[in-house]
C-alpha positions in Angstrom: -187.0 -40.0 -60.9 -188.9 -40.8 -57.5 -188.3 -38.6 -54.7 -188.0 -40.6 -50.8 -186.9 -38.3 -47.7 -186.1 -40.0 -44.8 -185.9 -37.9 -41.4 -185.8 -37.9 -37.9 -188.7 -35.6 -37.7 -188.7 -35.4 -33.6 -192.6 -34.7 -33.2 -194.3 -35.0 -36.2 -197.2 -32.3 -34.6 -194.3 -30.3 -33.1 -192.7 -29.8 -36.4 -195.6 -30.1 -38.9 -194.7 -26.8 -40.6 -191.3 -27.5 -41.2 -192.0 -31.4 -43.0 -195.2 -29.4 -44.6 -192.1 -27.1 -46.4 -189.5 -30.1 -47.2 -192.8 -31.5 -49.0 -193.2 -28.4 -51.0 -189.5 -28.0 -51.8 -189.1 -31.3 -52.8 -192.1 -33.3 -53.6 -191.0 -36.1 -52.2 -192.9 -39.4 -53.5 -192.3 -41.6 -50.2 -191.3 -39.9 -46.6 -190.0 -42.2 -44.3 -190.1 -40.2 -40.2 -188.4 -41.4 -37.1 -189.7 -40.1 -34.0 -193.1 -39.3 -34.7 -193.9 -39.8 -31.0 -197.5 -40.0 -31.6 -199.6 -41.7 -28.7 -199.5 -45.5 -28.7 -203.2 -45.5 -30.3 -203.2 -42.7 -32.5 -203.5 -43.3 -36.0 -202.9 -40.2 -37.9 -203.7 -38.8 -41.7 -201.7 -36.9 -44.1 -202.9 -34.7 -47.1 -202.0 -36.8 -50.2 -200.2 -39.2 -48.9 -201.3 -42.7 -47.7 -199.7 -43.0 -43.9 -198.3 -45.9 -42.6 -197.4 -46.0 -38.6 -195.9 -48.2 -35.5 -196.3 -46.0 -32.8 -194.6 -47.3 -29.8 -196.8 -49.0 -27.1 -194.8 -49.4 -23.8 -195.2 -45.8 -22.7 -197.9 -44.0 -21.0 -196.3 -41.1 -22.7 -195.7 -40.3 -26.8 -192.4 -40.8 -28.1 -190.4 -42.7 -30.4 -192.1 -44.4 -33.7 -191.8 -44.7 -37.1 -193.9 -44.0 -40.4 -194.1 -44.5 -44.0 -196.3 -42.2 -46.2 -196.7 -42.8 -49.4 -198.1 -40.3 -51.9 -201.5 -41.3 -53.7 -200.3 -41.4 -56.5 -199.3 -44.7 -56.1 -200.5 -48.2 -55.2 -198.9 -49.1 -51.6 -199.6 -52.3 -49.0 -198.0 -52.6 -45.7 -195.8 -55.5 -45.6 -196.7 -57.3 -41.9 -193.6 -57.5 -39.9 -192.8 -60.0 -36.5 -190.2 -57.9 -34.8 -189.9 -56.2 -31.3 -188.0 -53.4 -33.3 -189.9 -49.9 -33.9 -189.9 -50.7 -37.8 -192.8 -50.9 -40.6 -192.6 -51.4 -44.1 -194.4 -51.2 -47.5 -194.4 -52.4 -51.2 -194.9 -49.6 -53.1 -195.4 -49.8 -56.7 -193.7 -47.3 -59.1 -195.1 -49.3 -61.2 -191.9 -51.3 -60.5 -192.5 -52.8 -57.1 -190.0 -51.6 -54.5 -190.1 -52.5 -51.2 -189.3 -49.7 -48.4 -188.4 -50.6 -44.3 -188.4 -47.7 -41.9 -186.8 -48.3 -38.2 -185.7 -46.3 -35.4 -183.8 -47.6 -33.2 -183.1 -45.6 -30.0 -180.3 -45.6 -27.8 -182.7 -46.7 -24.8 -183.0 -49.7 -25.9 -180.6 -53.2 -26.7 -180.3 -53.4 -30.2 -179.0 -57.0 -30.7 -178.1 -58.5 -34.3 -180.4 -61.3 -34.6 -183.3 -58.7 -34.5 -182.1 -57.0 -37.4 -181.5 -59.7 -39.3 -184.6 -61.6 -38.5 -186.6 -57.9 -39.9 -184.3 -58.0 -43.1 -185.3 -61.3 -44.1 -189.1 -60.3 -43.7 -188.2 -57.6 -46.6 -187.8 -59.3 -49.7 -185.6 -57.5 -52.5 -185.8 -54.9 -53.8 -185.8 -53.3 -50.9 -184.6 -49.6 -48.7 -184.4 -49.9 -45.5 -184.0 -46.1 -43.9 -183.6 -45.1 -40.5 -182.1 -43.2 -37.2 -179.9 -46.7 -35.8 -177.7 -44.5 -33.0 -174.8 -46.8 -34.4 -171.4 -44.9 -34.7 -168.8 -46.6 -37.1 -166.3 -44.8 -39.1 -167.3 -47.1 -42.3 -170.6 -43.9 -42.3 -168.2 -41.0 -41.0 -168.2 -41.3 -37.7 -165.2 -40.5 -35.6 -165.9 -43.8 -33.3 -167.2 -46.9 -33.4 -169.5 -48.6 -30.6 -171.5 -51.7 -29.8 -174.3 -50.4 -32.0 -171.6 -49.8 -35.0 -170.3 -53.2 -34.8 -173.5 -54.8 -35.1 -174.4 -52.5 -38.1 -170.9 -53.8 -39.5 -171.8 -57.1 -39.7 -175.0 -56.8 -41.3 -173.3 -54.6 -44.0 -170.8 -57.6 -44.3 -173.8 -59.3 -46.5 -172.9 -58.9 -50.5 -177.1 -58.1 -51.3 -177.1 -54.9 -49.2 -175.5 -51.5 -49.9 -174.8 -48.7 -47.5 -175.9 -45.4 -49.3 -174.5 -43.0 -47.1 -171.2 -40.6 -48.0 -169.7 -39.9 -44.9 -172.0 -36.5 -44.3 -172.9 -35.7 -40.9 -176.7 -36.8 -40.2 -177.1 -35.2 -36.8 -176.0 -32.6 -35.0 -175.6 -31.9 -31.1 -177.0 -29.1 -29.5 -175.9 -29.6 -25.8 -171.7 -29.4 -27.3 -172.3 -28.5 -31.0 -170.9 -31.7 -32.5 -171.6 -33.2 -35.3 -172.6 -37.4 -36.3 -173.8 -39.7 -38.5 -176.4 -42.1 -36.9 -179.0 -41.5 -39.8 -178.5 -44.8 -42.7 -179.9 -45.7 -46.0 -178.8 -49.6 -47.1 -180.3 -51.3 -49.8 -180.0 -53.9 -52.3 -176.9 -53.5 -55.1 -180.3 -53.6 -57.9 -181.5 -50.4 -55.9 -178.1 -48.9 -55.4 -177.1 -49.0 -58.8 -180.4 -46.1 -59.8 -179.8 -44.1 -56.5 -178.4 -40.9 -55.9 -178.0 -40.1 -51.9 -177.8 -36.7 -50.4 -178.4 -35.0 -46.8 -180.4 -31.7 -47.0 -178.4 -29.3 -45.0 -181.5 -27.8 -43.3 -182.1 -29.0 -39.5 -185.7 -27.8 -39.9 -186.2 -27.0 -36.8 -185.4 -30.7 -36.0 -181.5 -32.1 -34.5 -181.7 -34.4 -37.7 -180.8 -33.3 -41.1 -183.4 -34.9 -43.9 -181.9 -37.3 -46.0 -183.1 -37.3 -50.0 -182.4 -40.5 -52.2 -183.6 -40.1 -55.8 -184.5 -43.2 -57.6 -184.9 -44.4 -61.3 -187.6 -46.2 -62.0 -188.0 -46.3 -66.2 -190.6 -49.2 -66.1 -190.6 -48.6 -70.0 -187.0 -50.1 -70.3 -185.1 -50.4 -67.2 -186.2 -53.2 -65.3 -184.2 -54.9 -62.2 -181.0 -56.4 -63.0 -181.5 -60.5 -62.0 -178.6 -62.2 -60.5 -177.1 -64.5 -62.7 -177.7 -68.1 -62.2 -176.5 -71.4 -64.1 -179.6 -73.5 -65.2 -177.5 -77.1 -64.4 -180.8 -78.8 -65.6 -180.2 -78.7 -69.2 -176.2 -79.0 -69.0 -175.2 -81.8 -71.5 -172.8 -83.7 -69.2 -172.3 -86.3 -71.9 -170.7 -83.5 -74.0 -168.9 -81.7 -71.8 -166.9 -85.2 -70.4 -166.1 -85.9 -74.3 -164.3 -82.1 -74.9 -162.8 -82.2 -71.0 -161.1 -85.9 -72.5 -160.0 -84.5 -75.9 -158.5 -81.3 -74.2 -156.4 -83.5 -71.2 -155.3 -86.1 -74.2 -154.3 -83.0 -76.1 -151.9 -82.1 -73.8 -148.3 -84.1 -73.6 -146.3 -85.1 -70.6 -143.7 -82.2 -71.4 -145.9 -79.7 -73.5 -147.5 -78.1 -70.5 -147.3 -74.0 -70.8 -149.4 -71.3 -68.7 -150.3 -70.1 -72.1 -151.6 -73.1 -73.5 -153.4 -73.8 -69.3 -155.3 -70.9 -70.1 -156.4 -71.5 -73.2 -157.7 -75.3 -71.9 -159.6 -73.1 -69.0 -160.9 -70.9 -71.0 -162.7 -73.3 -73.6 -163.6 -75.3 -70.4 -165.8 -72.3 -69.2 -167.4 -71.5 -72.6 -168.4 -75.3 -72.6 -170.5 -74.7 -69.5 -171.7 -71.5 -70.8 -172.9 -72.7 -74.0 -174.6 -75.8 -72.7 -176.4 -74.0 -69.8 -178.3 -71.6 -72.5 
């Protein structure tokens, strides 16, 4: 099993110890931070681990950004993204390749849907995409829904990408003690299908709880599930015209049935299974 933590770290310097400790207890094999707020040029380094960043560059001051760090033990390339979004992303290889987007995307700035999807389709499958998106929607536990939410919605409305999350409260409040759930995991159904999702209920010194997804990756016999797909290139269509005649002469004026329907249907769709093998 591969280990990824995903966390709104809020000052990666300011709360060094604490990620130094979630490393310890839990190894993790890919850590995906939000809020790093390094300084727009600083490029940092992390004890074994290869560190990915975008820090954010229209400040004089350091906030916000994202990172990806990757532990050595694994070959990793940064996948080169065209987006305004604070978002960077890897292919990391397991050895199965998996593909892994980080974003934050504060409440400071619009978040609009065509920049979302124009990152996703810069990601090919399989592929994570973690982050802090300050969307509420009660489809992730939250008590409301807003702007951000609905935009969210309709990405989640595509069939290839699975919302990880349980309902568990991601964030928490200090100013009024509430609790929210603004921190997601989505991926692709091949990834969902060998992940386990759970929120480590440690602040860490942080107002974000980490997130830890545990992935399968057997490379020895469990490789990714392909989408099914008819190969019309080598269908017969002699053939199957002959036995779709034979079965409509076979049936009389008066002798239709829903039994006997079904049985026509059914040999109807093992024709085109057998002559698309």
């Amino acid at each position: 099993m591969k280990t990824i933590i995903q966390w709104n770290v809020n000052g990666y310097y300011a709360h060094y110890e604490q990620l130094q400790i979630i490393i310890k207890q839990h190894n993790p094999d890919i850590l995906c931070l939000q809020e790093t707020n390094f300084k727009k040029n600083h490029n940092p380094s992390m004890k074994n681990y290869s560190l990915l960043v975008k820090n954010r560059v229209n400040t004089n001051f350091a906030s916000g950004g994202v990172a990806i760090a990757i532990s050595n033990k694994y070959s990793a390339t940064e996948i080169p993204l065209k987006t305004n979004l604070e978002a960077i992303a890897a292919t990391v290889h397991f050895p199965n390749k998996i593909n892994v987007c980080n974003v934050y995307l504060p409440n400071s700035q619009p978040l609009h849907l065509q920049d979302v999807q124009d990152l996703l389709e810069q990601i090919p499958p399989p592929v994570i995409l973690t982050g802090d998106f300050n969307s509420h929607n009660p489809l992730w536990g939250s008590s409301r829904i807003d702007a951000r939410g609905k935009i969210i919605e309709k990405i989640l409305q595509d069939p290839n990408l699975i919302l990880l999350n349980t309902g568990h409260p991601t964030h928490f409040n200090a100013s009024n003690g509430s609790l929210s759930t603004i921190d997601l995991t989505i991926c692709d159904p091949r990834v969902a299908q060998r992940t386990e999702w759970s929120v480590i209920d440690d602040l860490h010194d942080s107002d974000h709880f980490p997130i830890k997804v545990t992935y399968e990756d057997n490379s020895s016999h469990c490789q990714f599930l392909q989408t099914p797909k008819w190969n019309l290139d080598k269908i017969n269509w002699e053939t199957y015209q002959n036995q779709i005649n034979k079965s409509l002469a076979s049936i009389g004026e008066h002798a239709i049935n829903p039994i006997k329907i079904n049985d026509i249907v059914n040999g109807w769709e093992q024709i085109i299974v057998l002559k698309t093998l």
